[in-house]
C-alpha positions as a Markdown table, in Angstrom:
| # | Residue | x | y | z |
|---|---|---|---|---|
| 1 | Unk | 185.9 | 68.2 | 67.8 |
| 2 | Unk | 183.9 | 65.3 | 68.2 |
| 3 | Unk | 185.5 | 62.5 | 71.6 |
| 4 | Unk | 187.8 | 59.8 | 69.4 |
| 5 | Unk | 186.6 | 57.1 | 73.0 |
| 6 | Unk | 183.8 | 54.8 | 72.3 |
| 7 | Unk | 182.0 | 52.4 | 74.5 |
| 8 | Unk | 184.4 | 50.0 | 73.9 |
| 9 | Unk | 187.9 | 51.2 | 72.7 |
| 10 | Unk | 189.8 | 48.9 | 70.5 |
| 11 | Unk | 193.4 | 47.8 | 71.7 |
| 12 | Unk | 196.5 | 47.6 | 69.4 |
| 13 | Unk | 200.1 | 45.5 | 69.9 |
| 14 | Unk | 202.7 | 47.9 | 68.4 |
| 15 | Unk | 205.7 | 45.1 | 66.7 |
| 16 | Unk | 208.3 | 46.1 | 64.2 |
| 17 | Unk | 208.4 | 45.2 | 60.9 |
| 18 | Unk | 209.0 | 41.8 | 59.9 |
| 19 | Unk | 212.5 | 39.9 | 59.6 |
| 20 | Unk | 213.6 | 40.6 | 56.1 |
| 21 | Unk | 211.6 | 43.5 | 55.8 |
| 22 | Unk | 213.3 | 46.9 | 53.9 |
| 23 | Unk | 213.9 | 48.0 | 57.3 |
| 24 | Unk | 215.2 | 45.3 | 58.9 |
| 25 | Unk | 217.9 | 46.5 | 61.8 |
| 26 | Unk | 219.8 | 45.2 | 64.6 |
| 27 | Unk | 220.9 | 47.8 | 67.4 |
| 28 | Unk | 223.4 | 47.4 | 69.7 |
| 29 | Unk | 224.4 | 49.8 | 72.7 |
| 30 | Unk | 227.4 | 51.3 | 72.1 |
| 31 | Unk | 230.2 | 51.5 | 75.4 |
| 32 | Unk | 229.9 | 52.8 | 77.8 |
| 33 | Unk | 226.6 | 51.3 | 79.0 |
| 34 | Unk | 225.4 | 51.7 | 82.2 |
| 35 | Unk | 221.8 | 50.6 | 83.6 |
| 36 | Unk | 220.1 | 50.4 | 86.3 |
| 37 | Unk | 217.2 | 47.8 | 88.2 |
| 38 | Unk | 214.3 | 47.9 | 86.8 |
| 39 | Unk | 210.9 | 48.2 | 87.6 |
| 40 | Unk | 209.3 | 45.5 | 90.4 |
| 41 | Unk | 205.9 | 45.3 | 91.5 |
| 42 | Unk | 204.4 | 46.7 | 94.5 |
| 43 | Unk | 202.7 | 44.5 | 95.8 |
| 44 | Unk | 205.0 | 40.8 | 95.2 |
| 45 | Unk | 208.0 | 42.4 | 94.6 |
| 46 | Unk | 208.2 | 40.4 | 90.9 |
| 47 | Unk | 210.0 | 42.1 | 88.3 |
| 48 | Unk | 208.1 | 43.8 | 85.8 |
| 49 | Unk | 210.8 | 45.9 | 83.9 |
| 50 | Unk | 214.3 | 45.5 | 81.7 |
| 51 | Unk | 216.9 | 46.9 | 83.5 |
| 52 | Unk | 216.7 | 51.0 | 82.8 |
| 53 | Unk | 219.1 | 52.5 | 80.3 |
| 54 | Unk | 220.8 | 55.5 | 81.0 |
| 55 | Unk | 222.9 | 58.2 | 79.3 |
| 56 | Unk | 224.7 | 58.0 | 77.4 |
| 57 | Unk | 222.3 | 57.1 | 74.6 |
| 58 | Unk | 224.6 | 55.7 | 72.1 |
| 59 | Unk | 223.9 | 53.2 | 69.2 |
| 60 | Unk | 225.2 | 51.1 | 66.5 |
| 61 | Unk | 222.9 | 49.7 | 63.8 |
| 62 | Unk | 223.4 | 47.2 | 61.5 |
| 63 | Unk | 220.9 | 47.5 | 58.3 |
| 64 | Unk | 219.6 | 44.3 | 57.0 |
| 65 | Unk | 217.1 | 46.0 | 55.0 |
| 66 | Unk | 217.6 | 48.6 | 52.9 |
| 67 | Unk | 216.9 | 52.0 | 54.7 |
| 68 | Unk | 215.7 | 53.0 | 58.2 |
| 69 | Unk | 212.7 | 53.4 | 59.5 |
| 70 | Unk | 210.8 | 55.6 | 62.4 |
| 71 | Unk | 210.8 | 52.7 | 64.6 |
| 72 | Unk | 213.4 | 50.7 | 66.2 |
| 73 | Unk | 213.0 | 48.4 | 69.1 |
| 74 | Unk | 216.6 | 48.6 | 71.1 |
| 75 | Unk | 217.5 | 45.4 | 73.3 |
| 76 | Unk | 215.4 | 45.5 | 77.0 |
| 77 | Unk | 212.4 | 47.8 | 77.0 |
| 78 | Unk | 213.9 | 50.9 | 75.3 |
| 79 | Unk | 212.7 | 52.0 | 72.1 |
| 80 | Unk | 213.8 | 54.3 | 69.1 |
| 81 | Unk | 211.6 | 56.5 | 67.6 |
| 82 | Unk | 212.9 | 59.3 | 64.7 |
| 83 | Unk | 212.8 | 62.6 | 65.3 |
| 84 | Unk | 209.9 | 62.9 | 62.8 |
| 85 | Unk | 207.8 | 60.7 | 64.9 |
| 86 | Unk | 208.6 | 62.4 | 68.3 |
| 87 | Unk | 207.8 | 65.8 | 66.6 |
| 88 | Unk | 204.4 | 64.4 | 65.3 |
| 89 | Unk | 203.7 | 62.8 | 68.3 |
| 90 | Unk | 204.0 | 65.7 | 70.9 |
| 91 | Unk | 202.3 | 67.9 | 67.7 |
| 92 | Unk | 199.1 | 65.4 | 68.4 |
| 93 | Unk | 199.0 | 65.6 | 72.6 |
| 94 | Unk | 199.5 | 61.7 | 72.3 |
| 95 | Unk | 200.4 | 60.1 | 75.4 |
| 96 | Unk | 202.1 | 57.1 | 77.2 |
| 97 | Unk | 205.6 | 57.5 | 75.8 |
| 98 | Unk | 208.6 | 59.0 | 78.6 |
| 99 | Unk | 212.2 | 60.2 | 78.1 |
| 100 | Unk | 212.9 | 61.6 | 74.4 |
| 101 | Unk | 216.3 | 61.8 | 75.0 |
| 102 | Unk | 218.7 | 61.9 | 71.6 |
| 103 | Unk | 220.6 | 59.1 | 70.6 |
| 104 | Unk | 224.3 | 59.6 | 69.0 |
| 105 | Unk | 224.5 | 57.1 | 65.8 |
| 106 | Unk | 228.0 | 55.8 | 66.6 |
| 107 | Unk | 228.5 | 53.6 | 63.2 |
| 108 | Unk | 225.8 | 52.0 | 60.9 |
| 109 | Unk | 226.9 | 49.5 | 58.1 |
| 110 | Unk | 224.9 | 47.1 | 56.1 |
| 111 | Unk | 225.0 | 43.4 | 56.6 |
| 112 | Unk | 225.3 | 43.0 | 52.8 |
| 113 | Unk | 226.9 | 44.6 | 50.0 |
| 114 | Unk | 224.5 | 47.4 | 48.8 |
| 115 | Unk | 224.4 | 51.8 | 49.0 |
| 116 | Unk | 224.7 | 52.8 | 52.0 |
| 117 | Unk | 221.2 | 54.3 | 53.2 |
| 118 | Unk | 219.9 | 57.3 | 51.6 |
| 119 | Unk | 218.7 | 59.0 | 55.0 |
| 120 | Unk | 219.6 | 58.1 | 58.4 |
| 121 | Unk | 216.9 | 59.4 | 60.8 |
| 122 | Unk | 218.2 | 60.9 | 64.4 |
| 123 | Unk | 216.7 | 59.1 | 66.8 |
| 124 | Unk | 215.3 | 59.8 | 70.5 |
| 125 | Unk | 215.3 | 56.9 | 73.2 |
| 126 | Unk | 211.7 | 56.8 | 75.0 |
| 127 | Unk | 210.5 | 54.3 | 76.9 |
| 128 | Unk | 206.6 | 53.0 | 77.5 |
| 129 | Unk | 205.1 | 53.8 | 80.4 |
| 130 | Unk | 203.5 | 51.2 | 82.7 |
| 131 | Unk | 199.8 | 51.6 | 82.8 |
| 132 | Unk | 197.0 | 50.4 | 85.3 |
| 133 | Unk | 195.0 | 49.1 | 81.9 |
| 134 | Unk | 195.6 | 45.5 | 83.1 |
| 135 | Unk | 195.1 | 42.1 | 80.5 |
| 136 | Unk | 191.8 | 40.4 | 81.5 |
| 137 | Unk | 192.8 | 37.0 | 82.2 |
| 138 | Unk | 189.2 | 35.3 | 82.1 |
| 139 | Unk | 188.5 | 36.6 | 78.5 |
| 140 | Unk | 192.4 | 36.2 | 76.9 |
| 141 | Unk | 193.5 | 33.0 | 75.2 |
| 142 | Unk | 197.5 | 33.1 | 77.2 |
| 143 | Unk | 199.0 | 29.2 | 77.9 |
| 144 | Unk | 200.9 | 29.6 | 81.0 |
| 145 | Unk | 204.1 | 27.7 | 81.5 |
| 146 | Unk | 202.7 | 26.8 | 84.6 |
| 147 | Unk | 200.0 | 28.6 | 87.0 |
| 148 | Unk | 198.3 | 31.1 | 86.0 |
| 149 | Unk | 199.2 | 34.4 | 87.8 |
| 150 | Unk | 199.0 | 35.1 | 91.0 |
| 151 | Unk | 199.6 | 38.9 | 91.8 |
| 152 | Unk | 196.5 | 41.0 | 91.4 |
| 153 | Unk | 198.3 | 43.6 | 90.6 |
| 154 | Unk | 201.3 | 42.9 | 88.4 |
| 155 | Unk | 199.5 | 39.3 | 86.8 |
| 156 | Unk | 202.8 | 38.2 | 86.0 |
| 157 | Unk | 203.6 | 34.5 | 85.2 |
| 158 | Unk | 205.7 | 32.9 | 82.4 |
| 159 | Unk | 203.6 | 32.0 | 79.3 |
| 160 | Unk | 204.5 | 29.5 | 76.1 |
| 161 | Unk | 201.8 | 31.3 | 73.9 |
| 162 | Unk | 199.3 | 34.2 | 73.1 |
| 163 | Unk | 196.3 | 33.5 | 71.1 |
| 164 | Unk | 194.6 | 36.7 | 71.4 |
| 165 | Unk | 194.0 | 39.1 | 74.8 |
| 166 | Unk | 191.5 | 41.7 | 76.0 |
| 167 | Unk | 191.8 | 44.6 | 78.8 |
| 168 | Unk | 189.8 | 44.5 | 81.8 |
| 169 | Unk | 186.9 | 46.9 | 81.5 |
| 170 | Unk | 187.9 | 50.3 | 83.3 |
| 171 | Unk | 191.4 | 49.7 | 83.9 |
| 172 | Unk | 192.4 | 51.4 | 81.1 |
| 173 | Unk | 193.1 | 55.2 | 82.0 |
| 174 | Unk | 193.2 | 56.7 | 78.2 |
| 175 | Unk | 197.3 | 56.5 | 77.3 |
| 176 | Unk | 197.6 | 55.9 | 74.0 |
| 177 | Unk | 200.5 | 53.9 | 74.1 |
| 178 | Unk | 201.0 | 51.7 | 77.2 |
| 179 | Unk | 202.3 | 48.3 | 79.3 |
| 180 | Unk | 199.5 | 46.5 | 80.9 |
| 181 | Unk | 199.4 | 44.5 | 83.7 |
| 182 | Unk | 200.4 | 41.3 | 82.7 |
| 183 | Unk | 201.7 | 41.5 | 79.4 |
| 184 | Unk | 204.3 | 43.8 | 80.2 |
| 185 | Unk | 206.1 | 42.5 | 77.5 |
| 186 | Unk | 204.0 | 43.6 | 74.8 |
| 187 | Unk | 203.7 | 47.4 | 73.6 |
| 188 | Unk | 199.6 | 48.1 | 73.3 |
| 189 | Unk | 198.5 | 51.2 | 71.1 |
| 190 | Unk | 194.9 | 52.9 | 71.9 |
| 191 | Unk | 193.1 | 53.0 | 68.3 |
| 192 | Unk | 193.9 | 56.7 | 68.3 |
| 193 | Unk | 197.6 | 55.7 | 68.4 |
| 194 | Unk | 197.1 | 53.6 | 65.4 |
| 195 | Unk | 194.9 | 56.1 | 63.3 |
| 196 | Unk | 197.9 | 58.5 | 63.9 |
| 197 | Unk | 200.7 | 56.2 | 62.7 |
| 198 | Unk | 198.5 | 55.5 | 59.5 |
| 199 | Unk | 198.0 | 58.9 | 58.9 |
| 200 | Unk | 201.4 | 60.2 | 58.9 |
| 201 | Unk | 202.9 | 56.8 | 57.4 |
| 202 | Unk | 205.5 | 56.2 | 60.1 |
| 203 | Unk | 207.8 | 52.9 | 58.8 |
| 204 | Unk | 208.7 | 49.9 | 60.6 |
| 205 | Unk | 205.6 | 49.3 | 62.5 |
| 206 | Unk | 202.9 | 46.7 | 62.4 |
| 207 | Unk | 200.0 | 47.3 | 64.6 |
| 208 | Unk | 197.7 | 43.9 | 65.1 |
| 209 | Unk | 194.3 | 44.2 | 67.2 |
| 210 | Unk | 195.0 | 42.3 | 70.6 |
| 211 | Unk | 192.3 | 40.0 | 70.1 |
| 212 | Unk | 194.3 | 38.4 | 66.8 |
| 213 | Unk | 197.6 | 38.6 | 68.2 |
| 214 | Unk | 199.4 | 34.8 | 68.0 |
| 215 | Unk | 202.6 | 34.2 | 69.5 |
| 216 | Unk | 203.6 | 30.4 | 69.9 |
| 217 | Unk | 207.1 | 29.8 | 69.4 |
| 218 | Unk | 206.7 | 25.9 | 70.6 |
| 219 | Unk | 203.6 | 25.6 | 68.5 |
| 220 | Unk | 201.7 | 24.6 | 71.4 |
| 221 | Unk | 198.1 | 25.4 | 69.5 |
| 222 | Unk | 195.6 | 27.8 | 71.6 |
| 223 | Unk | 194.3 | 27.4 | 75.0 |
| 224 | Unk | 192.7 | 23.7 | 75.6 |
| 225 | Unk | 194.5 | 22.3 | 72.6 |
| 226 | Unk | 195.7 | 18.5 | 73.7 |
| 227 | Unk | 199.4 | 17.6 | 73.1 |
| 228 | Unk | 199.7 | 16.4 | 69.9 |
| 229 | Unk | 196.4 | 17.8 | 67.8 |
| 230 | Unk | 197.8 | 21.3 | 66.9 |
């Protein structure tokens, strides 16, 4: 089987599907809910990480759309995959995801009037893992709130907009679904990932190549933009 890494691999940001989308979902925790700190970094002691959710794993949805879909994106960093995805996943030797721990569906109703879902998916609660792959701040178009980072090792500051971002050569150690330094926030695929999700036709998730990702809820215009032109 021929090597799926090239020269230079091609990064993904994993988002659900759109507002208003057929499987449009809010999830709440259901009591009792108990957390713990999250992750900080090693180096400046920043937080990197949503506080940690632990057992028990229990939900309740409410559909906007009009069914439910492999992927679900739970308040803080905790994410819901189906248990058709999890199965495929493991079934592929993908890595990058932790936990796979099952979810009890406490209630779902629909926001509307409408049927009530045809089929509702069991879920498992995974989180990303944290990877050394780290965003490469000289070649990304990212408009800080106010320095740039500091921290060589986290790269964590507060930004108003994305307009695009690269990984450092050789950071990246070959998960294929990660956090990198300094956009923690942001779910990256490996181009393997992506192939996979296509191939099995997993629901409710957009994958957009990191270089054309835009994010500028103040509408702020790209890097360099003056105040007032975008």
């Amino acid at each position: 089987m021929a090597s799926e890494t090239s020269t230079s691999p091609r990064f993904f940001v994993l988002e659900k599907g759109a507002l208003g989308s057929r499987y449009d979902v809010d999830v709440e925790k259901a009591e009792p809910v108990n957390r713990e700190k999250g992750a900080h970094c090693p180096r400046c002691g920043g937080p990197i990480g949503m506080m940690k959710w632990l057992p028990p794993y229990r939900i309740e949805l409410v559909l906007h759309g009009e069914e439910l879909g492999d992927f679900i994106e739970a308040p803080g960093h905790d994410l819901l995959f189906s248990e058709r995805f999890a199965r495929a996943f493991k079934e592929a030797g993908l890595t990058g995801l932790e936990g796979f721990h099952p979810v009890e569906m406490v209630r779902v109703r629909r926001k509307r009037r409408g049927p009530k879902p045809f089929h509702i998916p069991h879920y498992l609660a995974v989180t990303a893992c944290f990877s050394r792959a780290a965003v490469d701040l000289a070649h990304s178009r990212i408009v800080y709130a106010d320095e740039p980072p500091t921290c060589e090792e986290c790269r964590s500051a507060t930004k108003n907009a994305i307009y695009g971002f690269t990984l450092e050569p050789g950071t990246w150690r070959g998960e294929d679904i990660f956090r990198p330094r300094g956009l923690y926030g942001r779910l990256t695929v490996s181009e393997r990932f992506a192939r996979f999700v296509e191939r099995h036709g997993f629901t409710n998730m957009t994958l957009v190549p990191t270089e054309e990702l835009i994010w500028d809820p103040l509408e702020l215009g790209p890097p360099g933009t003056k105040p007032g032109s975008a």
